[in-house]
C-alpha positions as CSV (number, residue, x, y, z in Angstrom):
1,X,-22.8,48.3,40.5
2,X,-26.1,46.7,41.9
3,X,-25.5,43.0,41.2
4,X,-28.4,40.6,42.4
5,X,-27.3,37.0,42.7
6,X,-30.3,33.7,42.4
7,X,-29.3,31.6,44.8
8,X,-30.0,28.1,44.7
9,X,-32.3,27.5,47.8
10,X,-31.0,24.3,49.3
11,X,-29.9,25.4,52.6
12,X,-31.3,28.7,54.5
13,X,-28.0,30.5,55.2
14,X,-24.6,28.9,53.0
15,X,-25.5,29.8,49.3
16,X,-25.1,33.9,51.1
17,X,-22.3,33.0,52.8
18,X,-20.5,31.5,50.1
19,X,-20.9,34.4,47.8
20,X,-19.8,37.0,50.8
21,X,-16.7,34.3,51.5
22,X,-15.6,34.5,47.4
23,X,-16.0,38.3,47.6
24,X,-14.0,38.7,51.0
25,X,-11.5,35.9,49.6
26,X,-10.6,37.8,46.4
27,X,-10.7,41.3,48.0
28,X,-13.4,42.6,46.2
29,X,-15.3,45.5,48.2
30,X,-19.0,45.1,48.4
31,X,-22.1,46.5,50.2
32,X,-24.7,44.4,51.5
33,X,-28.0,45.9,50.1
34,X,-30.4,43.3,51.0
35,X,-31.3,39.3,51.7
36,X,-34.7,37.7,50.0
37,X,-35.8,34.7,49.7
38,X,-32.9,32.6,47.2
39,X,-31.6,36.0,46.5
40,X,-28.9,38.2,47.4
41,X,-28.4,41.7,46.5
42,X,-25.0,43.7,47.0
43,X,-23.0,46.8,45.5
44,X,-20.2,45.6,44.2
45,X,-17.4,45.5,40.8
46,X,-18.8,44.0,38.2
47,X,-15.5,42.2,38.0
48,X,-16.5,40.0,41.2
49,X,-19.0,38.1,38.6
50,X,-16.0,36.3,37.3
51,X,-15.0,34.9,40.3
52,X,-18.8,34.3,41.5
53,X,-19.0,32.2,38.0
54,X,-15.7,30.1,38.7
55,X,-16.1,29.4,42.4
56,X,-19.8,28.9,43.5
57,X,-21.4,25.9,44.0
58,X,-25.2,27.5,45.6
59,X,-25.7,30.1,43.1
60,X,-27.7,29.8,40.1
61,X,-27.7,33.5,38.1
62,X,-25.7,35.9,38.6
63,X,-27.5,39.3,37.5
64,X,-26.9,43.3,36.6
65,X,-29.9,44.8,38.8
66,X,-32.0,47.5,36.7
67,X,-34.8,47.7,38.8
68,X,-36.4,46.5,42.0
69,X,-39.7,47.4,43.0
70,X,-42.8,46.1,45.2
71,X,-44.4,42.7,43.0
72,X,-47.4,45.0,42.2
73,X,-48.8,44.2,38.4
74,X,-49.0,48.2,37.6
75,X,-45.9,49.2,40.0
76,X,-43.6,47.0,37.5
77,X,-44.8,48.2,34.3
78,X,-44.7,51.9,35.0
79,X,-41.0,51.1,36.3
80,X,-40.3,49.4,33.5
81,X,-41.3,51.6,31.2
82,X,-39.1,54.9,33.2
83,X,-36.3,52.5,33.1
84,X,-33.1,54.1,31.3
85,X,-31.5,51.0,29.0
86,X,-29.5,53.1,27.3
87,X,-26.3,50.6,26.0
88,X,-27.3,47.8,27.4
89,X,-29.0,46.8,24.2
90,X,-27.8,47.3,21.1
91,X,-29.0,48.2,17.3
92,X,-29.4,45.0,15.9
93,X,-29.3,42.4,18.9
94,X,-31.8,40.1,20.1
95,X,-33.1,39.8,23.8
96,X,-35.7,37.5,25.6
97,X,-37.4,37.9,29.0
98,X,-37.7,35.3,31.5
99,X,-39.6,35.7,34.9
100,X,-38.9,33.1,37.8
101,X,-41.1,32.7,40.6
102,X,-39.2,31.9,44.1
103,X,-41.5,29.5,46.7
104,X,-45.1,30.8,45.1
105,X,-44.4,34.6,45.4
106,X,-47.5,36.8,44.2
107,X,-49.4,34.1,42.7
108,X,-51.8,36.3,41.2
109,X,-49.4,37.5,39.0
110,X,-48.5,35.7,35.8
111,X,-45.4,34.8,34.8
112,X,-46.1,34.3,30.8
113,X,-48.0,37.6,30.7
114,X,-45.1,39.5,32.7
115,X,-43.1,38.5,30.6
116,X,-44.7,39.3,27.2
117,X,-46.0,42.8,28.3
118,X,-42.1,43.5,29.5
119,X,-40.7,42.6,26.1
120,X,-42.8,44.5,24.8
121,X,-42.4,47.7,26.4
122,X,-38.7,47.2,26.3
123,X,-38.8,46.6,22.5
124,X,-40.9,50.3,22.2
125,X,-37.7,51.4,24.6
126,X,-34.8,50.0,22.1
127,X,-34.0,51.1,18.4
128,X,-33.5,48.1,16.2
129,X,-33.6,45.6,18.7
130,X,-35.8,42.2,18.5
131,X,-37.4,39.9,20.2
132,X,-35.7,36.4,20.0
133,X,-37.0,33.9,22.4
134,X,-34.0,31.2,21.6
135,X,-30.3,31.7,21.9
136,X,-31.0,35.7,22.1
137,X,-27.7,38.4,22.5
138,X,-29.2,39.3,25.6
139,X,-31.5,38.0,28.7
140,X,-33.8,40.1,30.9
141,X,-34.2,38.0,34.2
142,X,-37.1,39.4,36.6
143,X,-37.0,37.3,40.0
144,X,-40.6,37.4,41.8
145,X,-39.7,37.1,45.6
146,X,-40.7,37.9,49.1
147,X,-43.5,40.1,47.8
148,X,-40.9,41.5,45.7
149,X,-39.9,42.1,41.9
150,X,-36.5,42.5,40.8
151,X,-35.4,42.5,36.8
152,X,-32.0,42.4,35.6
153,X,-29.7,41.3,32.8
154,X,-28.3,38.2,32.7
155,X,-24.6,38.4,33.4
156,X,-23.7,34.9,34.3
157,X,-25.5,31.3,34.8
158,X,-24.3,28.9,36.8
159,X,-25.2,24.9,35.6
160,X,-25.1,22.6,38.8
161,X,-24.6,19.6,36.3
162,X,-20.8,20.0,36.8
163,X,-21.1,18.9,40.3
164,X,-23.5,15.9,39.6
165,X,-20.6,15.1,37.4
166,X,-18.4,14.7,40.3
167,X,-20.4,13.3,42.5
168,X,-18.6,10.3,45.1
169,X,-20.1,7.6,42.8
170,X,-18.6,8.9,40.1
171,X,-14.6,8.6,41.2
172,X,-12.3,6.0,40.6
173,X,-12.2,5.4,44.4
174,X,-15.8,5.6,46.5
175,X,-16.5,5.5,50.2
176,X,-20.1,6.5,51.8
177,X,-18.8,8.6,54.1
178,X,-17.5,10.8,51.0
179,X,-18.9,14.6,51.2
180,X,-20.6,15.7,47.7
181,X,-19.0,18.0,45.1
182,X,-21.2,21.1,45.9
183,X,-21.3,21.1,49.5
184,X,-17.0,20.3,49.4
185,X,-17.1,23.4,47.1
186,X,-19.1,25.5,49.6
187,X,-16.9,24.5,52.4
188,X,-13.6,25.4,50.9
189,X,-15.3,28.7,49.3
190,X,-16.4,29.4,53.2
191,X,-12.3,29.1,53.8
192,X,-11.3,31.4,51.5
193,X,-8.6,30.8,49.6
194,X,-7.4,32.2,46.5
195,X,-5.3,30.7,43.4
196,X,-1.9,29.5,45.1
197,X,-2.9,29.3,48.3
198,X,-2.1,25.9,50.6
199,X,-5.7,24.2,51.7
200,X,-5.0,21.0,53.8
201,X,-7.7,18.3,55.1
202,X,-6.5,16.6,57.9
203,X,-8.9,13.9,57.3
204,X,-8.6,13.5,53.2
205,X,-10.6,10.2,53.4
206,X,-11.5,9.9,49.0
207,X,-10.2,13.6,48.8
208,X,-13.5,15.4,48.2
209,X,-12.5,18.5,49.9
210,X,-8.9,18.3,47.7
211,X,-10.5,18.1,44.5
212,X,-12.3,21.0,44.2
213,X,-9.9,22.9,46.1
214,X,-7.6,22.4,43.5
215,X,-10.2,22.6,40.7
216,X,-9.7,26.4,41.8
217,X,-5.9,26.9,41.7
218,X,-5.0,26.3,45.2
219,X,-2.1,24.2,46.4
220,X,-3.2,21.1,48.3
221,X,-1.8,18.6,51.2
222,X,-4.1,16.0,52.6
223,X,-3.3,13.1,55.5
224,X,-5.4,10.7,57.0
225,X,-5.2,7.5,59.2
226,X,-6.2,5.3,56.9
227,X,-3.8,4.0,54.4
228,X,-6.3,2.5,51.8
229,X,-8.4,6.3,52.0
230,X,-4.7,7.6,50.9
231,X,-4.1,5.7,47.8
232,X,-8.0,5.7,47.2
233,X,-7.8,9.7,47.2
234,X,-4.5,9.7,45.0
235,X,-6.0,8.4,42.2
236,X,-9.4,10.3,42.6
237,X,-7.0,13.4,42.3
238,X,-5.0,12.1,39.3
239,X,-8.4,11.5,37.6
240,X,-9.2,14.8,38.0
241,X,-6.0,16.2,36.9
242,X,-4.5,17.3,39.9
243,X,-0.9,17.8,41.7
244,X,-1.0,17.5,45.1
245,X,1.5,19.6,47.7
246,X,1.5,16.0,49.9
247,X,-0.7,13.8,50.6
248,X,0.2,10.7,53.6
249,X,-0.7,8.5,56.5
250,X,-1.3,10.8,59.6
251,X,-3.1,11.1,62.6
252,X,-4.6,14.4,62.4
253,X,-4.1,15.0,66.0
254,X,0.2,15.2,65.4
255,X,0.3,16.0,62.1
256,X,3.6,16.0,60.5
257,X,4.1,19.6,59.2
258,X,5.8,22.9,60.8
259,X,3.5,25.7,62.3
260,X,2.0,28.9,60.8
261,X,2.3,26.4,57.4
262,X,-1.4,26.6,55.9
263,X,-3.6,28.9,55.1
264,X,-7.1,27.1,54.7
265,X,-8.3,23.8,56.6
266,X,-11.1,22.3,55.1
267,X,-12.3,19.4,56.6
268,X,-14.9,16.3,57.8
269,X,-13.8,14.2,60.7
270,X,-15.4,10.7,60.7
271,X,-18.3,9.9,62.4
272,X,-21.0,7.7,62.1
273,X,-21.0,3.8,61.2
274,X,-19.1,3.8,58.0
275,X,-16.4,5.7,59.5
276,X,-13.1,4.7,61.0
277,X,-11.9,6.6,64.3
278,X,-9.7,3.4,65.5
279,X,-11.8,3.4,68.8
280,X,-11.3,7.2,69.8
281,X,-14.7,8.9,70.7
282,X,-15.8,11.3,67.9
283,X,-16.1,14.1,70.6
284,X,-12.2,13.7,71.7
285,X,-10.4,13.0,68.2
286,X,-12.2,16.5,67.2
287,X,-11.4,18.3,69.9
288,X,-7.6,17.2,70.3
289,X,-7.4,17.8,66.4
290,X,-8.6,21.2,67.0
291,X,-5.9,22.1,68.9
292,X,-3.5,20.7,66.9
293,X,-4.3,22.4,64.0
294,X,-5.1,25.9,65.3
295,X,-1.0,26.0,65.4
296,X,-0.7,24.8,62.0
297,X,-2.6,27.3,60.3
298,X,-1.4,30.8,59.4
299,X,-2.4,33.7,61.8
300,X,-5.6,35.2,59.7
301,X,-5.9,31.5,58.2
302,X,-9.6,30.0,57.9
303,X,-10.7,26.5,59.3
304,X,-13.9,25.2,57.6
305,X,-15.2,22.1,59.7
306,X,-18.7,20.6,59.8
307,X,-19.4,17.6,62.7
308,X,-22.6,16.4,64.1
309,X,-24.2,19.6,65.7
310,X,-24.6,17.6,69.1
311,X,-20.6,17.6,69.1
312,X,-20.9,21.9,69.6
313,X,-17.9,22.4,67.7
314,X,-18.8,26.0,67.6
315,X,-18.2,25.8,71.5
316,X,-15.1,23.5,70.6
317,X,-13.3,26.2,68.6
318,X,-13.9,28.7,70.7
319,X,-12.7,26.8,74.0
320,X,-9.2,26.7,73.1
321,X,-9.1,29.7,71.8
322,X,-10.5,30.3,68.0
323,X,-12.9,33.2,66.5
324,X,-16.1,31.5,65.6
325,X,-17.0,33.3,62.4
326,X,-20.2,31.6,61.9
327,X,-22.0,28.1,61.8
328,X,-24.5,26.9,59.3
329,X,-26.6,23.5,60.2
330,X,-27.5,21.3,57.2
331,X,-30.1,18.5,57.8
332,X,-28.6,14.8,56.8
333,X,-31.0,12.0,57.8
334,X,-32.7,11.8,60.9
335,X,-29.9,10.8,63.4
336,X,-27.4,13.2,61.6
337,X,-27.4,17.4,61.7
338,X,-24.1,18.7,60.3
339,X,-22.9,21.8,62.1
340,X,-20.6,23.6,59.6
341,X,-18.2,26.1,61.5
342,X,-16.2,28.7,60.3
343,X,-13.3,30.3,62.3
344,X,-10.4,32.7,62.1
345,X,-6.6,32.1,64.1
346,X,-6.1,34.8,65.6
């Protein structure tokens, strides 16, 4: 199937790679057909919508593909009207069309008229079918992009409002320095994990990385130096509903568990000035960590770790002896760049 995926824009490159890092995690077999702006396109089971729709945190719409064509006002109604909807709406239901514009592509096309004249041919296409602009059976999405026009039917939507929900400020235990819901749900989807598997954060601090780990069925351990951040991330996790594998005091350069044991790491060292690193330089406590940890993870396992980009943790990983997958760069304030890097034991 050609699924098309509406991504959600706030970072150039990790909404894509969190949707190939589900697909790869839960073994579905896809094609990459094409990148746009805020969309994806791939060939892939319709099945993987499912896990798309329980996992991602930087994808809005999740979408059958029907047609793509060049954004030409003429181009898209003659496609439209040779496309073959046969099944996919039925005697009797309702549908609506909606038309989203990504970062002013073709302006000179209307959105409100698009969408009309496209109902309206597809209501001359169906038998019995009507034209219900509320709560319909079934959505048309066309996605105006890159000089590009794609329509589709709505297979899944994605509301970000769960992950304001969880925001820091929100848990029983806060701390500035505490990553937010959607970016901790990128990073652990960039892991890949499935249901059951064991995730560990070295550095748990208020246990964002934990939470939504275990929001999606894996098994969790998390350590950190600090004892308050330890009792401060229990009870974020027992708000939330969730067992945890372990969780204790540790320095996450000699942590306390056998080899080969995990098979994600997902964490955020400290830096900056809220941050506690008990007078070790940033640069050394990541690097000694590193090394630590490569033996504790599983051969194949995943490590998931964003740092200041001028700490090259890319080059870090790779030094002593871990496959850099890929890194993605994500602009805090003006003294702080997050470099989030992916890599693979081998």
């Amino acid at each position: 199937m050609k699924l098309f995926f509406l991504l959600s824009g706030e970072n150039p490159t990790l909404p894509t790679s969190e949707v190939l890092s589900i697909l790869r995690a839960e073994g579905y077999k896809y094609k990459l057909l094409e990148t746009l702006p805020q969309i994806l396109r791939v060939d892939s089971s319709l099945k993987c919508v499912d896990s798309i729709r329980a996992r991602a945190a930087l994808t809005r719409i999740c979408g059958l593909e029907l047609l793509r064509c060049k954004a030409e006002i003429n181009n898209i109604y003659t496609e439209v009207k040779n496309l073959n909807i046969n099944g996919l709406i039925g005697r009797g239901e309702s549908f609506a069309v909606r038309v989203r514009r990504i970062r002013g592509s073709s302006p000179e096309i209307s959105r409100l008229k698009l969408e009309r004249e496209i109902g309206r041919i597809i209501l001359r296409k169906t038998e019995g079918a009507k034209v219900r602009l509320e709560k319909p059976d079934k959505t048309l999405i066309g996605i105006l992009t890159g000089g590009v026009f794609i329509l589709g039917m709505l297979l899944a939507e994605i509301n970000p409002k769960e992950f304001v929900n969880r925001r820091p400020r929100k848990r029983l235990f806060f701390h500035p320095t505490a990553m937010p819901a959607k970016l901790a749900r990128c990073m652990v989807n960039l892991s890949r994990p499935v249901e059951g598997s064991l995730v560990m954060d070295p550095f748990c601090g208020t246990g964002s990385f934990l939470i939504e780990a275990g929001l999606i069925g894996c098994r969790i351990l998390g350590f950190d130096a600090d004892r308050r951040m330890i009792r401060g991330s229990f009870k974020n996790l027992r708000y939330y509903g969730l067992d945890v594998e372990g969780l204790a005091v540790a320095d996450a350069r000699h942590l306390p568990i056998s080899n080969s044991t995990v098979d994600s790491v997902v964490t955020d060292p400290p830096y900056g000035f809220s941050a506690k690193t008990f007078g070790i330089e940033v640069k050394d406590l990541i690097e000694t960590f590193m090394r630590d940890v490569a033996d504790k993870i599983r051969i194949g396992g995943i490590i998931c770790i964003a740092a200041p980009h001028t700490i090259r943790i890319s080059e870090i990983g790779e030094k002593i002896g871990l496959k850099h997958l890929e890194s993605h760069f994500v602009y805090v304030h003006r003294r702080l760049t997050r470099e989030i890097s992916v890599f693979v034991r081998g």
